[in-house]
C-alpha positions, -999 to +999 in steps of 0.1 A: -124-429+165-145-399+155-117-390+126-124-432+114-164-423+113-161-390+097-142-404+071-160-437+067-192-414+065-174-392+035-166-423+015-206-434+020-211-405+005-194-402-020-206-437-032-239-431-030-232-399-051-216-421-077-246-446-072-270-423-078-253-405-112-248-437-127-287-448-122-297-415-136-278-421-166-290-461-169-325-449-162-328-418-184-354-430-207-375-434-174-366-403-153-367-375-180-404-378-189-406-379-152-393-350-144-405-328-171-438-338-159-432-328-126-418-297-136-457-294-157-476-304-132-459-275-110-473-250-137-505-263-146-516-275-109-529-232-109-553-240-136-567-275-123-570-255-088-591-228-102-614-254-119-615-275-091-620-244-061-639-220-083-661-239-111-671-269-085-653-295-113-643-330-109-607-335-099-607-358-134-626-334-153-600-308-144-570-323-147-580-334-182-591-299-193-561-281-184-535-309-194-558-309-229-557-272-230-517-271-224-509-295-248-533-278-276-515-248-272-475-271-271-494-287-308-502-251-320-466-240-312-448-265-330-472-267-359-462-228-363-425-235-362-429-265-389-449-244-414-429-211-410-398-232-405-409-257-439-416-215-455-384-206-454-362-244-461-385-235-497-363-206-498-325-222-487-316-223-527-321-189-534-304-178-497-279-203-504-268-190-535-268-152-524-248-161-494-217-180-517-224-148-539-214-126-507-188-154-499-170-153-531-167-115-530-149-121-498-126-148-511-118-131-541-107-103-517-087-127-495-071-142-527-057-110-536-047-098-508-029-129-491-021-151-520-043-178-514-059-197-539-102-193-537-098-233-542-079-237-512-107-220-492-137-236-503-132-262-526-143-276-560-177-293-549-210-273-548-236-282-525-271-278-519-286-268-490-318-291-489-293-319-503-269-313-470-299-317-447-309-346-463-273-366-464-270-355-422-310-362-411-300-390-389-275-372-378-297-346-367-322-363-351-300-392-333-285-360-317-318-344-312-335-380-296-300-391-279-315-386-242-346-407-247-370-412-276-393-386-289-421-412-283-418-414-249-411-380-238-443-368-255-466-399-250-456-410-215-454-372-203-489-361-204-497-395-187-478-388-162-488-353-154-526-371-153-515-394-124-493-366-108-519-345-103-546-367-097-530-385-066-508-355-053-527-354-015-519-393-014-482-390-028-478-361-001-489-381+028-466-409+016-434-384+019-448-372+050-449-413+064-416-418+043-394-388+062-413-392+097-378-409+111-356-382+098-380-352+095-412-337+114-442-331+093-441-294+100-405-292+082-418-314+057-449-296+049-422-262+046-397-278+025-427-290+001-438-255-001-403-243-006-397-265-037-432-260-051-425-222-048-389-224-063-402-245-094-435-222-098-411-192-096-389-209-123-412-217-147-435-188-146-405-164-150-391-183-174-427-180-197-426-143-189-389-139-195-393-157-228-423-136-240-400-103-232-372-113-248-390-127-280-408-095-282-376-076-280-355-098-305-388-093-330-383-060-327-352-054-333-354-075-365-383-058-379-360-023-372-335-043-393-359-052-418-352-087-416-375-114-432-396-132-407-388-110-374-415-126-355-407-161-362-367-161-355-374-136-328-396-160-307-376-190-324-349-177-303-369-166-277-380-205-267-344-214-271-336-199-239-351-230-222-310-237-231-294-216-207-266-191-222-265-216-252-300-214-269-298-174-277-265-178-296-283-209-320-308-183-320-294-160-337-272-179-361-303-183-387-315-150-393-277-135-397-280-164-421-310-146-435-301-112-433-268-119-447-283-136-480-315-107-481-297-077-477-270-056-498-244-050-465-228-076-444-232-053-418-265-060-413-260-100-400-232-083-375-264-062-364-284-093-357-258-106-337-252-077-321-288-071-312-292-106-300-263-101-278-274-069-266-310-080-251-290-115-242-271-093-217-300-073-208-322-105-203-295-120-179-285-087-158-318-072-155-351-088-170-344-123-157-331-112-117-365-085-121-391-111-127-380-146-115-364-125-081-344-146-058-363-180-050-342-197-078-309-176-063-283-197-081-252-184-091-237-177-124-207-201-119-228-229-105-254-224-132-224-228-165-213-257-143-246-278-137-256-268-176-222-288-186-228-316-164-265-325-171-257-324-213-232-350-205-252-373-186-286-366-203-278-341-234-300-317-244-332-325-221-308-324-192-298-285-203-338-282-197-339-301-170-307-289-149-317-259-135-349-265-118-334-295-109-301-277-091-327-253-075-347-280-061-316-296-045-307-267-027-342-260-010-330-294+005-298-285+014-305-254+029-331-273+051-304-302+057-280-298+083-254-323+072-258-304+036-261-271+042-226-260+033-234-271-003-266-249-002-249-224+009-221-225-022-251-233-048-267-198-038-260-161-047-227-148-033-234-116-010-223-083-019-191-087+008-174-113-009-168-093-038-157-060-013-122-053-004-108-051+029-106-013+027-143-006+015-156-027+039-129-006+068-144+023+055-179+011+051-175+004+092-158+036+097-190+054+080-211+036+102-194+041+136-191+080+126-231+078+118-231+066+154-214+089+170-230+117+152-260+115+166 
């Protein structure tokens, strides 16, 4: 009898799993502005708090200042990529024609060397760069808008942040009413704080992580002396809101550059290499230092959720899935029926990766310890 339920309760489950995947994809255009403004509310609520609690402001008044202020500065950002970005598409021709320059030395070399014929690499048709762009732009930006429209996410977002913040004491004492059956309002109240922590931990480490980095990556251009260091080194910099993915775009464009500016090829392996240096850096050491271990998912889990959010909601859910994958597990770890998958969602201690005879030994060391005193 107890085998029947257990089993019955596994295929619930399971269908409420699928349930639930398939009305996040039919809902997408609903639930991503949603949840990116969630995920901005988390870090601007600090600033509506500080005019609220320490200049005496209206609760609209704030709100509306700091969600003003945050999107001013969003504006500014993009409007600095555009111009810098619209700076250098002036330029494609010339770094276009340096690069098949470069690339025909190498063919020529290939051709004598192997026999094969320069047309069989590349081709007889030339062309341009701006003219490539062109033929592809709805390409481009069907792939760029394919998880919802541009309108909505930046129109509807800032909207919702308003309402968010605005009514956050009543939408907290509806959760409280909503989980009284299952849940006390003490555990409530903690798992609240847990997730509020998690996602303020997320997104201010990720700010401060992507400050570091972009300072880093700058630097090591302008040591390169690569055109526009401070632009492709922050470029890359804000690509890291794609996990493992964004940093290797990232660096693609100013190899680009540095192979059509500069006399040595060696010089776009040095970009690459530099990038892929503070990449490792930024994942063992800067990103572990700073966000610390209340978003304590693992490496395998992380590759994983990446994969499976950019199928279901492309790129926005590579934004969106690891915030959303910590969240989950301050809820399983809290959940008793769930806590095993907390549990495999979190950082592996140091004594699953021991063998049996370091960790004999590390007892023997202790036991001797023991006795020696």
């Amino acid at each position: 009898m107890n085998t029947t339920n257990h089993k019955t309760h596994i295929v619930q489950d399971l269908f409420a799993f699928i349930l639930i995947v398939f009305m996040a994809y039919i809902l997408q255009d609903f639930l991503i502005p949603i949840l990116f403004a969630i995920l901005l509310s988390v870090l601007v609520y600090p600033i509506v708090k500080f005019f609220e609690t320490r200049l005496c402001f209206n609760r609209i008044i704030s709100i509306l200042i700091a969600i003003l202020v945050f999107s001013a500065i969003i504006f500014f950002i993009f409007v600095a990529i555009g111009i810098q970005f619209q700076d250098i598409m002036d330029k494609s021709d010339t770094y276009y024609d340096k690069i098949v320059e470069k690339t025909n030395i190498l063919i020529r070399e290939t051709e004598n060397s192997t026999g094969i014929e320069s047309k069989d690499i590349v081709g007889s048709e030339k062309l341009e760069v701006k003219e490539i762009v062109k033929q592809n732009s709805n390409k481009i930006l069907n792939f760029i808008t394919q998880s919802g429209t541009v309108i909505s996410d930046f129109l509807f977002t800032p909207l919702y942040m308003f309402f968010l913040l605005l009514y956050r004491s009543f939408l907290i004492s509806f959760l409280y009413k909503a989980t009284a059956g299952v849940s006390t309002k003490k555990s409530m109240r903690f798992i609240l704080n847990e997730l509020y922590k998690v996602q303020q931990n997320y997104l201010v480490g990720l700010v401060s992580v992507m400050g570091i980095v972009g300072l880093l990556n700058s630097l090591g251009l302008v040591a390169l002396g690569i055109d526009y260091p401070f632009f492709f080194g922050f470029l890359c910099a804000l690509l890291l809101l794609v996990p493992y993915i964004g940093i290797i775009i990232g660096s693609m464009l100013p190899a680009l550059v540095a192979l059509a500016t500069k006399d040595s090829y060696w010089y776009a392996i040095g970009v690459i290499a530099i990038f892929s240096f503070i990449q490792f850096i930024e994942g063992n050491f800067i990103t572990p230092k700073i966000t610390g271990s209340k978003v304590s998912l693992n490496s395998f889990v992380s590759i994983l959720v990446i994969l499976l959010f950019s199928m279901l909601w492309g790129i926005p859910g590579m934004i969106l899935a690891l915030p959303i994958t910590a969240s989950l597990k301050v809820i399983f770890d809290n959940s008793v029926k769930f806590k095993a998958i907390g549990f495999v969602l979190g950082q592996a201690d140091e004594k699953y990766f021991s063998s049996r005879a370091k960790n004999r030994l590390k007892i023997w060391k202790k036991i001797r310890k023991e006795k020696n005193k």
